[in-house]
PDB file with one MODEL, atoms N, CA, C and O in Angstrom:
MODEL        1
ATOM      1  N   UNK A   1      19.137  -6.164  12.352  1.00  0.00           N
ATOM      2  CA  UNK A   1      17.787  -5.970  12.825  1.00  0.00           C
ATOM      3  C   UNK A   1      17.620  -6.694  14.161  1.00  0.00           C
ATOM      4  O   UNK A   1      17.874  -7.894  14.265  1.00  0.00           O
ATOM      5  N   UNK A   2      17.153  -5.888  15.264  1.00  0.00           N
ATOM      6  CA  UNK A   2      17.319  -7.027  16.272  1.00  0.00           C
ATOM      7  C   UNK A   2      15.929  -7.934  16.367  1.00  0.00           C
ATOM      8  O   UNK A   2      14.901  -7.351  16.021  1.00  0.00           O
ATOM      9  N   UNK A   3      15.824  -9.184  16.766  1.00  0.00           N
ATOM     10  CA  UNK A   3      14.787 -10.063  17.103  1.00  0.00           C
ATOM     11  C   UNK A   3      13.856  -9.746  16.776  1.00  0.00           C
ATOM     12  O   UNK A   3      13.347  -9.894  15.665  1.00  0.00           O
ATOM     13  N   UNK A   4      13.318  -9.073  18.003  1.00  0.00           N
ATOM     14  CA  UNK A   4      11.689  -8.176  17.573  1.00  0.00           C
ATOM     15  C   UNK A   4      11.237  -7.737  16.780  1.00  0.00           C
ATOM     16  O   UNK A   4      10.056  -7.945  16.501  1.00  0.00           O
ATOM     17  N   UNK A   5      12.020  -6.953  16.111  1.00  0.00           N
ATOM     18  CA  UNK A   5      11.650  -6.346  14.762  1.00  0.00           C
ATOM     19  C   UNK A   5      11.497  -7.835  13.813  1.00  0.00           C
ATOM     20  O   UNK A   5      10.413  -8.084  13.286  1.00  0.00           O
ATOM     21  N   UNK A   6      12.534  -8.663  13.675  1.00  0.00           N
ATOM     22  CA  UNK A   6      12.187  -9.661  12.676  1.00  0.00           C
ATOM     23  C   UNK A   6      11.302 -10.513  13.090  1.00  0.00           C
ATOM     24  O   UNK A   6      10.781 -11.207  12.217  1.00  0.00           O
ATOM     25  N   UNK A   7      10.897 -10.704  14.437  1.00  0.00           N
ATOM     26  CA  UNK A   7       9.739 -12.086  14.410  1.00  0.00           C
ATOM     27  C   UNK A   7       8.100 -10.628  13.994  1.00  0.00           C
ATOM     28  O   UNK A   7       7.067 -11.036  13.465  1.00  0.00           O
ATOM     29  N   UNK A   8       8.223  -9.574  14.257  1.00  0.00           N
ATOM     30  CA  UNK A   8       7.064  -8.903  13.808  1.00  0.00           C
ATOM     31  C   UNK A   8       6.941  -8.838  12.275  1.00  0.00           C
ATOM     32  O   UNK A   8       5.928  -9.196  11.673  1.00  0.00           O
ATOM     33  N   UNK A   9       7.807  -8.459  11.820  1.00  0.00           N
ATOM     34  CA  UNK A   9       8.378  -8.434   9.950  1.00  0.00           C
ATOM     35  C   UNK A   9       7.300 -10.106  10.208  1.00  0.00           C
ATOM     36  O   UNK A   9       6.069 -10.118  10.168  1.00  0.00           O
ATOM     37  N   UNK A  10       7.940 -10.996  10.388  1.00  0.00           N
ATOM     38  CA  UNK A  10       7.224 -12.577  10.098  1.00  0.00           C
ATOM     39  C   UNK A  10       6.052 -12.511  10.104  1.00  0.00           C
ATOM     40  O   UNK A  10       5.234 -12.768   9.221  1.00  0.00           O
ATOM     41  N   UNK A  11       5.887 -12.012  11.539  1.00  0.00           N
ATOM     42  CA  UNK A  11       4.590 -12.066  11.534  1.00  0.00           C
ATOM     43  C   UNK A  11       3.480 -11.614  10.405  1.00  0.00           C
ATOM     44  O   UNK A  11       2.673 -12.255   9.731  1.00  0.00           O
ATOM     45  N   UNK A  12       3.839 -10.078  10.517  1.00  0.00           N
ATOM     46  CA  UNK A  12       2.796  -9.177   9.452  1.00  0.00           C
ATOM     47  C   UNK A  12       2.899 -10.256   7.665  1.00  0.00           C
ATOM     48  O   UNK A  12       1.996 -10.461   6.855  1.00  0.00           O
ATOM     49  N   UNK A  13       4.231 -10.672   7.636  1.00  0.00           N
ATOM     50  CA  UNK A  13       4.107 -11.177   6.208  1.00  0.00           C
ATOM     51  C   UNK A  13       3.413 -12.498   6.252  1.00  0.00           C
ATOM     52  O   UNK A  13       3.107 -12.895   5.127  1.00  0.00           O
ATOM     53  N   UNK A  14       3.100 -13.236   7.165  1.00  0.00           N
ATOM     54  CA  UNK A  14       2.363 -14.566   7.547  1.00  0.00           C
ATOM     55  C   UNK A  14       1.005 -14.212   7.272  1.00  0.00           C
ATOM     56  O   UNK A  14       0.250 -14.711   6.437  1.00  0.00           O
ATOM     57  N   UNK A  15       0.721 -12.962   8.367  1.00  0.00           N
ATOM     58  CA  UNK A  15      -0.511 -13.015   8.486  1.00  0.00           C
ATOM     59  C   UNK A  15      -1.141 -11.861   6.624  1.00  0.00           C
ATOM     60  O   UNK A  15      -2.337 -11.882   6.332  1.00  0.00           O
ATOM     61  N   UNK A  16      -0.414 -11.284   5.974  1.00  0.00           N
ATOM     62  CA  UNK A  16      -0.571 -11.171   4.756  1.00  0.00           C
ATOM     63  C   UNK A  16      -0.831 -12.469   3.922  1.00  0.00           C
ATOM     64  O   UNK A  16      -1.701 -12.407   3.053  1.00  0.00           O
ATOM     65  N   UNK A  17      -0.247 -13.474   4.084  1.00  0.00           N
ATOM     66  CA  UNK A  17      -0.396 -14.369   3.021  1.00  0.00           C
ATOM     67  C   UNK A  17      -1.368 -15.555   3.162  1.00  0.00           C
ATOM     68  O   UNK A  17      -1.745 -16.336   2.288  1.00  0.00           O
ATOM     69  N   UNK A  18      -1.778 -15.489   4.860  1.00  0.00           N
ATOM     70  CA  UNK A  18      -2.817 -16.413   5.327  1.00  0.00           C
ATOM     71  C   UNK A  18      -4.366 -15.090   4.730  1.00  0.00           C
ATOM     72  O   UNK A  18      -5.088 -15.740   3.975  1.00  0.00           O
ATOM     73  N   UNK A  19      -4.774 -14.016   4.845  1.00  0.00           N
ATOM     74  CA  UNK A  19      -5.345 -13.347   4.035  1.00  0.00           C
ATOM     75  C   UNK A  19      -5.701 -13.106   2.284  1.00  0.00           C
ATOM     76  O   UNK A  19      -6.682 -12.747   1.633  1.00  0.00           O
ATOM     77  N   UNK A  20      -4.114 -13.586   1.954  1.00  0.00           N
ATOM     78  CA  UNK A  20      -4.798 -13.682   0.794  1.00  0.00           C
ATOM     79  C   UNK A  20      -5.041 -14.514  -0.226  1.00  0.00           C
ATOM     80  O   UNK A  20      -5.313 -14.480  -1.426  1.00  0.00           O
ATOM     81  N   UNK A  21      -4.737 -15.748   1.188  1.00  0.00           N
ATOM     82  CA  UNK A  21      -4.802 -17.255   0.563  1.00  0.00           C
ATOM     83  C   UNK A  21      -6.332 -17.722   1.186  1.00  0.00           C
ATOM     84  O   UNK A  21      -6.680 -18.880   0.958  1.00  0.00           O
ATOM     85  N   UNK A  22      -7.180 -16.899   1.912  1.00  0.00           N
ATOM     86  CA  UNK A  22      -8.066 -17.488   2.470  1.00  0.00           C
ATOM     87  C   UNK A  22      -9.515 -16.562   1.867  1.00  0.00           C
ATOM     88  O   UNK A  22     -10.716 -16.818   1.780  1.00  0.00           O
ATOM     89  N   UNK A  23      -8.622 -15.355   1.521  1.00  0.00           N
ATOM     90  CA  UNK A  23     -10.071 -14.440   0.801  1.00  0.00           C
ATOM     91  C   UNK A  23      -9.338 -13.467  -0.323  1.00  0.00           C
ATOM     92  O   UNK A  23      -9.012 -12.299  -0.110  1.00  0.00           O
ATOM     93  N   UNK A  24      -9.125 -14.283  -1.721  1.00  0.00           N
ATOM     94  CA  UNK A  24      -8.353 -13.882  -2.264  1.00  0.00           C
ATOM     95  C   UNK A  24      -9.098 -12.150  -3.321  1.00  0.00           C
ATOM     96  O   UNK A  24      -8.581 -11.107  -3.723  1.00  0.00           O
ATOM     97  N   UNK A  25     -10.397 -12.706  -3.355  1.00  0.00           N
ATOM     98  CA  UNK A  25     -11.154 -11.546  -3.485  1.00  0.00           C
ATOM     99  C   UNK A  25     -11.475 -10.419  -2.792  1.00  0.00           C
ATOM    100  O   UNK A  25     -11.911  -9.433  -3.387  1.00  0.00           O
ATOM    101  N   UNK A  26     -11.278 -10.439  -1.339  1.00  0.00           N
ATOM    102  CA  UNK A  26     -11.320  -9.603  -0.871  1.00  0.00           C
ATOM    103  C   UNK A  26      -9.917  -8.622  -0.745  1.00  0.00           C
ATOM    104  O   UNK A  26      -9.771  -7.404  -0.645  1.00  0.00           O
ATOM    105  N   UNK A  27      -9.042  -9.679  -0.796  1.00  0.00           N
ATOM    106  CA  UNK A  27      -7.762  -9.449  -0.404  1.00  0.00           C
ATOM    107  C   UNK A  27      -7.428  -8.075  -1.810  1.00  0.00           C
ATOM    108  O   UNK A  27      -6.749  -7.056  -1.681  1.00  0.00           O
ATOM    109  N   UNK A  28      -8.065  -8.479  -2.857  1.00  0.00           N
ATOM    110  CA  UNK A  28      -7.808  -8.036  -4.297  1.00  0.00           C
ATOM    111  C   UNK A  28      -8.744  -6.743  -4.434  1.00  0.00           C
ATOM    112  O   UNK A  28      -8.636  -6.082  -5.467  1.00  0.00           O
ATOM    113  N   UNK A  29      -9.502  -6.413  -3.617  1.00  0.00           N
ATOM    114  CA  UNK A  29     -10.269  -5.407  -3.560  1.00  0.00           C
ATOM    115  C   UNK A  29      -9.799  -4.405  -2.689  1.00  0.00           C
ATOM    116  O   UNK A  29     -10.137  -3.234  -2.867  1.00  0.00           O
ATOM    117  N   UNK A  30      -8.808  -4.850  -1.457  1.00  0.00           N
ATOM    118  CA  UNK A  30      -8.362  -4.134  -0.528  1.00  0.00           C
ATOM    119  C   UNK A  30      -6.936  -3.363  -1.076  1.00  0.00           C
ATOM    120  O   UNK A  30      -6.428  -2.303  -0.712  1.00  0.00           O
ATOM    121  N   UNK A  31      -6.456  -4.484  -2.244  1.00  0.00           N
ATOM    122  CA  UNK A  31      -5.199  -3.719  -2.860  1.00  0.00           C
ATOM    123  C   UNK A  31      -5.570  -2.883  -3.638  1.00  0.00           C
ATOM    124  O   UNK A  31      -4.877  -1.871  -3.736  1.00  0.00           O
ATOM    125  N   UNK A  32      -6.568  -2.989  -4.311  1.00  0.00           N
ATOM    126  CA  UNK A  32      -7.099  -2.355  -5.646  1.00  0.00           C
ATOM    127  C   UNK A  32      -7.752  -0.464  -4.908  1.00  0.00           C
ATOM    128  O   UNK A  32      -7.794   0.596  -5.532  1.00  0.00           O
ATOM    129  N   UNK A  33      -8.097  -0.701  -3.634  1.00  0.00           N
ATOM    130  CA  UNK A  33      -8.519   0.587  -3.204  1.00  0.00           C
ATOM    131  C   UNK A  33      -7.509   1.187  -2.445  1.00  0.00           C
ATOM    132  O   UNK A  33      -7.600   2.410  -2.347  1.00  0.00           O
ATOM    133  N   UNK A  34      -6.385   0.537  -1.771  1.00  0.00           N
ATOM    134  CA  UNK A  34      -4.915   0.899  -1.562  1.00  0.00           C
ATOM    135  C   UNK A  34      -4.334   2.061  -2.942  1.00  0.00           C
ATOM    136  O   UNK A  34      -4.361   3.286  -3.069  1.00  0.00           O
ATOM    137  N   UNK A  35      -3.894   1.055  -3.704  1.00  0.00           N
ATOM    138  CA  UNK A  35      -3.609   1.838  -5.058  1.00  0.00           C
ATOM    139  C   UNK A  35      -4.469   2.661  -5.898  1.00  0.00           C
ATOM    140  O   UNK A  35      -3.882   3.327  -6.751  1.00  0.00           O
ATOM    141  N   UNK A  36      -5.408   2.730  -5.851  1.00  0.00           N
ATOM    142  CA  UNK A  36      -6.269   3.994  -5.908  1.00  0.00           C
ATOM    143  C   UNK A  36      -6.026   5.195  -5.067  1.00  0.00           C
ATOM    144  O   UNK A  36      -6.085   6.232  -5.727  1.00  0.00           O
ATOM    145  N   UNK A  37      -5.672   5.423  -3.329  1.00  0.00           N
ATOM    146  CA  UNK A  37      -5.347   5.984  -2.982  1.00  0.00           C
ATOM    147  C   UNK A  37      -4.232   6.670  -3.120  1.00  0.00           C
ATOM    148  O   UNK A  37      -4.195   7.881  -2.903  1.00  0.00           O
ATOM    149  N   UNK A  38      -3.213   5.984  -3.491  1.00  0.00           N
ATOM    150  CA  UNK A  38      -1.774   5.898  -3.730  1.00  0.00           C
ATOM    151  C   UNK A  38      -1.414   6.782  -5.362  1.00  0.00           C
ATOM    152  O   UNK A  38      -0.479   7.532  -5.644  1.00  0.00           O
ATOM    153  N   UNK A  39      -2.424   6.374  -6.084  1.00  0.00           N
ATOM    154  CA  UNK A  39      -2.747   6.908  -7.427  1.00  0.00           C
ATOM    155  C   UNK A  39      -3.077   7.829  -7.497  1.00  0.00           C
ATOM    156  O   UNK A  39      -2.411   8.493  -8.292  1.00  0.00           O
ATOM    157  N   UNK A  40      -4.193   8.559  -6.848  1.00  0.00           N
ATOM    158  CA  UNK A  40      -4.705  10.034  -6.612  1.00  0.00           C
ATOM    159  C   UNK A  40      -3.732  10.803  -6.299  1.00  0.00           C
ATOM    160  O   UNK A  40      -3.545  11.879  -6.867  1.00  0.00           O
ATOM    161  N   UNK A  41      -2.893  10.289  -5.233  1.00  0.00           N
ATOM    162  CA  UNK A  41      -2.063  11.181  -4.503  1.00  0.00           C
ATOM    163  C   UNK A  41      -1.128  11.880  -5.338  1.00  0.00           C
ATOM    164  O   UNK A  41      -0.846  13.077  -5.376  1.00  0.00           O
ATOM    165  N   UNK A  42      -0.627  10.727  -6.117  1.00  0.00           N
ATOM    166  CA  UNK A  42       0.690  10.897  -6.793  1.00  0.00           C
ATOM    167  C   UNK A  42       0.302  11.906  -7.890  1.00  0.00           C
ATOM    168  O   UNK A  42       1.154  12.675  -8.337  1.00  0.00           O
ATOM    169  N   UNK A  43      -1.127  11.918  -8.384  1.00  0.00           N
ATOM    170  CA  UNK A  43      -1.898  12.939  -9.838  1.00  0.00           C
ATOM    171  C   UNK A  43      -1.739  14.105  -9.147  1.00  0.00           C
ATOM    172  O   UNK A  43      -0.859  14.888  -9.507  1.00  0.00           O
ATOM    173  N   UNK A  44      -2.461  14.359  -8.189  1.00  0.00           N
ATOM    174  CA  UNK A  44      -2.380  15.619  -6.910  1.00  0.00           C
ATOM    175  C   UNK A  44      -1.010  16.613  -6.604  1.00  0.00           C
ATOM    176  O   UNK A  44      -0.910  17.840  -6.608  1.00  0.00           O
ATOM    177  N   UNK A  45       0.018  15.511  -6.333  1.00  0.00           N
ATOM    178  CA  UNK A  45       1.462  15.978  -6.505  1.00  0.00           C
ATOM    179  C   UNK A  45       1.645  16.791  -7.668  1.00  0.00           C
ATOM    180  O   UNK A  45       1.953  17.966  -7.872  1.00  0.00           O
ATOM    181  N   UNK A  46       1.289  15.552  -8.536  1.00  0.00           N
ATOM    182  CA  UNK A  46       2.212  16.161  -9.965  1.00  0.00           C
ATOM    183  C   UNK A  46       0.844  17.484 -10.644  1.00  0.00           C
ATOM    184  O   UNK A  46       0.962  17.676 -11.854  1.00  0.00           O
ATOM    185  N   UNK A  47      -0.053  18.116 -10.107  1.00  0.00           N
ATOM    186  CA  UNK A  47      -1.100  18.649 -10.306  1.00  0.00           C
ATOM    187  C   UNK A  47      -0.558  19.935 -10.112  1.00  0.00           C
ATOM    188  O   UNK A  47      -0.460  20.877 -10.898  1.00  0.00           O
ATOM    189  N   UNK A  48      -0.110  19.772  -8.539  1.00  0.00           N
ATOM    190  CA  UNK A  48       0.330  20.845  -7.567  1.00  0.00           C
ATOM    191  C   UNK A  48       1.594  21.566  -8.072  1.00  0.00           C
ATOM    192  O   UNK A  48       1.650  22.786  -8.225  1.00  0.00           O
ATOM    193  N   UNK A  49       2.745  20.593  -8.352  1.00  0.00           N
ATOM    194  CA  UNK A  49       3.951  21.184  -8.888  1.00  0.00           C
ATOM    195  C   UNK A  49       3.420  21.629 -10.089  1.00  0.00           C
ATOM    196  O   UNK A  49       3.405  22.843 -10.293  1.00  0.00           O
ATOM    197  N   UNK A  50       3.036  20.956 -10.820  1.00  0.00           N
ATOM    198  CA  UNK A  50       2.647  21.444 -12.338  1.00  0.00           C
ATOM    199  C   UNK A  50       1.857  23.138 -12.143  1.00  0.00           C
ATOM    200  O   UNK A  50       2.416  23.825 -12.999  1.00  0.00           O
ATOM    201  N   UNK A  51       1.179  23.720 -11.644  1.00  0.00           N
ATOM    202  CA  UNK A  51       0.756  24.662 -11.245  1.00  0.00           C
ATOM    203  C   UNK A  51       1.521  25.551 -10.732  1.00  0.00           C
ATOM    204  O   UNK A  51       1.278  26.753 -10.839  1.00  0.00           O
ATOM    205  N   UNK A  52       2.526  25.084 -10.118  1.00  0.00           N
ATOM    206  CA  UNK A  52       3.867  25.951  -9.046  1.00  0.00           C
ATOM    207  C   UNK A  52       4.402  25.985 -10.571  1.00  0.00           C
ATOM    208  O   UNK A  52       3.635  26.757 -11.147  1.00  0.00           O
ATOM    209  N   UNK A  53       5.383  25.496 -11.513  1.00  0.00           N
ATOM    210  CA  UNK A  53       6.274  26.027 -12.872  1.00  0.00           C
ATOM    211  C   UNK A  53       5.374  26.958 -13.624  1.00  0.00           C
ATOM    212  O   UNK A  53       5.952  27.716 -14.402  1.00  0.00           O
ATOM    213  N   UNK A  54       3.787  27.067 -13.524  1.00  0.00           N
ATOM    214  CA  UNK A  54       3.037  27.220 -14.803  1.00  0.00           C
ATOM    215  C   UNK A  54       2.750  28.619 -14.213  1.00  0.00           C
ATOM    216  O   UNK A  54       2.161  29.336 -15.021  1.00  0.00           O
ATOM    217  N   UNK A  55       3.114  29.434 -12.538  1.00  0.00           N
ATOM    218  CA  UNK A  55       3.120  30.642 -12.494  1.00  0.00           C
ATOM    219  C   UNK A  55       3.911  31.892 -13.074  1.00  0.00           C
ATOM    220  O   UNK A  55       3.576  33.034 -12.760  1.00  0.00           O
TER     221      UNK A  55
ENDMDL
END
């Protein structure tokens, strides 16, 4: 990986853990509507194929 890429990797994971050491509730609300998104999607998928075998 050269440099850049790893002092940014640091960075983003720093500034993740200064977030969810400083607003751990919020931090927990922002994952919680992440994976909600992430959750829909994946029902949607399996909705879509399921409909594509069931023709």
């Amino acid at each position: 990986m050269p440099p850049i890429k790893k002092i940014v990797l640091w960075l983003v994971v720093i500034f993740l853990l200064y977030a969810i050491f400083t607003s751990p509730d919020q931090a927990a609300a922002i994952f919680g509507a992440a994976w909600d998104i992430v959750s829909t999607g994946v029902q949607n998928i399996a909705r879509f194929f399921d409909s594509l075998i069931r023709r």
